[in-house]
N, C-alpha and C positions, 0 to 999 in steps of 0.2 A: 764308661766302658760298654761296649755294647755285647748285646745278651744272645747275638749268635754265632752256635757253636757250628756250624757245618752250612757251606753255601760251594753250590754247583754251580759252575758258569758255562755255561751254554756248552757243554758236554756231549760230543757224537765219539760212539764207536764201531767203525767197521771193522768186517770180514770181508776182503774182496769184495765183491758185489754186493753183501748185505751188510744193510746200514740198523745195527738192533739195538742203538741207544740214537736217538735222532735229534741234536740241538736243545741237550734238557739242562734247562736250569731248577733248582729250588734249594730253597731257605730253611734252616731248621734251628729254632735257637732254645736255650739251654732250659733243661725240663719238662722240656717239652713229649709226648710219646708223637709218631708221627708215622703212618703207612703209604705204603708204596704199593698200590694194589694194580689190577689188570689184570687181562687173559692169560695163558699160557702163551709162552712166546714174544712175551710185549717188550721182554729185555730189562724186568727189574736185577734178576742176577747178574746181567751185565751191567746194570749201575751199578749193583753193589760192589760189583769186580773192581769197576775203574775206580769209585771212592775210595777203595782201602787198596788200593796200588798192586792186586794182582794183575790188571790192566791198564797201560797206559794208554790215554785218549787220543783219539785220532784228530781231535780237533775240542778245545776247552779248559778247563781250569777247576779245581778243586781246593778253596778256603778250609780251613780246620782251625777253632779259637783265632780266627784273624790273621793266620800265617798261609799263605800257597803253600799247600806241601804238591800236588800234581799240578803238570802244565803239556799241554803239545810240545813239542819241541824235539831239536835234532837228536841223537841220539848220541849220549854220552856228554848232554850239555851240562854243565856245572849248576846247583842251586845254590840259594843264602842259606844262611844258618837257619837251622829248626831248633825248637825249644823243647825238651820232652816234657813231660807231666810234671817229673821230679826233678828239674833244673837241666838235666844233662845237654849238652848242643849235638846234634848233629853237623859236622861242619862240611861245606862243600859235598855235599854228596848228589847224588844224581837224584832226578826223581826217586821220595823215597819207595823199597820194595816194602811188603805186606809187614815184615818184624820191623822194619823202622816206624811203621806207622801206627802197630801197635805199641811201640814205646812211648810213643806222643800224645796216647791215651782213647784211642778206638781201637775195639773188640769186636770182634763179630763170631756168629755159629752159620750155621749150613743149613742148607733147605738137607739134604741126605746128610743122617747121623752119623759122625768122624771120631769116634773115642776111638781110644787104645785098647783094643780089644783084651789083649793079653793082659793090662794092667787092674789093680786096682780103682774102686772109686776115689781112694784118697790120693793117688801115683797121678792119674787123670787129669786133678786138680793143681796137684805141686807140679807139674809138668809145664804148665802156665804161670809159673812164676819164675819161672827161667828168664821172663823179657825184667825183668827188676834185679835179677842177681848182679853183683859189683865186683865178684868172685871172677878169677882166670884161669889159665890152666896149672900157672904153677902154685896159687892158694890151695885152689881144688885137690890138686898132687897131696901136698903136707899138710891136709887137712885145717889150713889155714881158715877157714871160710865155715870152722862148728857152729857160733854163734850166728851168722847170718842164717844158716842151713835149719839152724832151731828155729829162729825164730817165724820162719816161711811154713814151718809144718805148725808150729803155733796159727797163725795165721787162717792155713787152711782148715784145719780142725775147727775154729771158731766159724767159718765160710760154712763151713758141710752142717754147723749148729741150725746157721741163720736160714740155711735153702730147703732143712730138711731132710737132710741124707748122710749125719751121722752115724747112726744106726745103721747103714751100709755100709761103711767106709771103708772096710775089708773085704768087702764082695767084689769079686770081678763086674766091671761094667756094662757087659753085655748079658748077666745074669739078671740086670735090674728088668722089673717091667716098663714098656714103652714109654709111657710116659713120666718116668723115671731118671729114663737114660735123656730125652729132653730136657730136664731140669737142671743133669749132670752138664750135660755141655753148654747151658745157661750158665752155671756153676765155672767154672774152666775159664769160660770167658772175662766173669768178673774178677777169679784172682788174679787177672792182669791188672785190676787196678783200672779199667776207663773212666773216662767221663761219659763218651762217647757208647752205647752199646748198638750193633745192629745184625737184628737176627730175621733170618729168614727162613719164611714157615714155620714158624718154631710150633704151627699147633698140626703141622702134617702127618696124618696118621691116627690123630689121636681120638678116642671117641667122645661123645658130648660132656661126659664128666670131667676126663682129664682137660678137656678145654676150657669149662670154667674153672677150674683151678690154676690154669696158666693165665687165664685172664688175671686174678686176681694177684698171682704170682707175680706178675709182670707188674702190677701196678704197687705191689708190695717192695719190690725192689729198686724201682725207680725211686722212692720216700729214703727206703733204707741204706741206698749207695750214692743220692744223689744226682741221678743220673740222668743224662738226655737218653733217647730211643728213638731209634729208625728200623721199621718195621716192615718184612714182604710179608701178607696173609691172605691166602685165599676163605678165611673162614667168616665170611660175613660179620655173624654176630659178635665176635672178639676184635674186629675191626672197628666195626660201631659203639660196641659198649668202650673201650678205653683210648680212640684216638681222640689226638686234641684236633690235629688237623690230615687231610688227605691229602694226596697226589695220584692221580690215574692216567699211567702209559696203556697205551694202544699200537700195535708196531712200530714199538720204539719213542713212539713221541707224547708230549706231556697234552691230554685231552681236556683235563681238570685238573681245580683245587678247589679247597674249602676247608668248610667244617664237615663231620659226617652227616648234618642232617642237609645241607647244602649238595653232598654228592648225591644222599638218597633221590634227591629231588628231579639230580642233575641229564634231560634227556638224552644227551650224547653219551654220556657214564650207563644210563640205561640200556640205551642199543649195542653199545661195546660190550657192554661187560656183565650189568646185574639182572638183565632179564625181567619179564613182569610177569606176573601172576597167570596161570594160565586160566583163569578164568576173565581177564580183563579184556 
């Protein structure tokens, strides 16, 4: 069985006239941690968009565990069956949208912080486990669905142990400090359960402390969840100290790969994007 979980095929997305994801393919296989770095404007949000089916491609293909779940195609075209995480089929559905493909086990957070302002840290988190509930509207109705509804708040209370935000779990989520509230919808994302997690910017904003502890965090939770990572970072050092491997867009289009010490190296990754010492 082969060991990759996430492969892009030759992937463009336009806008009218602008073309901001340009013919990208790449390979991500499982356990991997892996960044998707570049300029401002280079169109990794827009990769991220079309992989988790907020966007459909104007032209390419998207693998997940060895199944197509995205493809170009006419609109309203029929797919094969999809397999979720936990057995369930998707049958005949269209390209899937953004909750079908988080049932099938990719997660993602936001470059800009999306909680629920009004809720709970703990509400925040169960809120994300809606994509696993087995419950309808008429369990729900007659209270049919107590046990499943326990055992989900079991669940995330153990989640808030393991990430460090017990001890809040009553506070309103916009009461957290900044880099808090990053950790929160780090948090959110995994009670969906992925294999798959991909976050973008997750260290934006943060100052040099909270950023080695999301380095570490991140590398803590990969161990602890099992997980593959796809990652947008503009924060250099957090890039280099935990990727395994890189990818570098430049207006849209794939300029590199490697290792991180292979991109440090790499002259056209330098002139795009990292710049040299202004004493050189």
């Amino acid at each position: 069985m082969s060991d990759n979980v996430l492969k892009v095929d030759h992937a463009t997305m336009q806008f009218g006239g602008v073309v901001a994801v340009d013919d990208l393919s790449l390979e991500i296989n499982k356990g991997e941690i892996v960044a998707l770095i570049g300029p401002n404007g280079a169109g990794k949000t827009t990769a991220f968009n079309v992989i988790t089916g907020v966007y459909q491609p104007t032209n390419g293909a998207v693998w997940f565990n060895g199944k197509k779940i995205i493809e170009n195609s006419p609109k309203g075209k029929m797919k094969k069956e999809y397999l979720g995480s936990n057995g369930e089929m998707f049958k005949e559905c269209i390209d899937p949208t953004p909750d079908h493909i988080t049932k099938l086990g990719m997660a993602r957070t936001f470059q800009n912080i999306r909680l629920w302002k009004s809720q709970t840290v703990f509400d925040n988190v169960l809120i994300a486990k809606h994509c696993r509930t087995t419950s309808n509207v008429f369990s729900a109705t007659f209270r049919l669905n107590r046990k499943e509804e326990a055992k989900q708040r079991q669940e995330v209370d153990e989640l808030l142990k393991i990430v460090g935000l017990d001890d809040v779990k009553n506070e309103l989520a916009t009461s957290l400090p900044y880099g808090k509230q990053r950790r929160l919808e780090i948090a959110r994302a995994l009670a969906a359960e992925p294999s798959l997690l991909l976050l973008d910017e997750p260290a934006a904003g943060m100052n040099p402390q909270e950023t080695e502890e999301l380095t570490a965090f991140i590398g803590e939770i990969r161990k602890q969840f099992d997980l593959t990572i796809f990652l947008i970072e503009h924060h250099m050092n957090l890039v280099m100290d935990i990727s395994d491997r890189i990818y570098v867009l430049d207006f849209g289009k794939l300029i590199a790969q490697g290792t991180p010490e292979e991109i440090q190296k790499n002259q056209r990754v330098i002139d795009a994007y990292l710049g040299v010492a202004e004493d050189a």
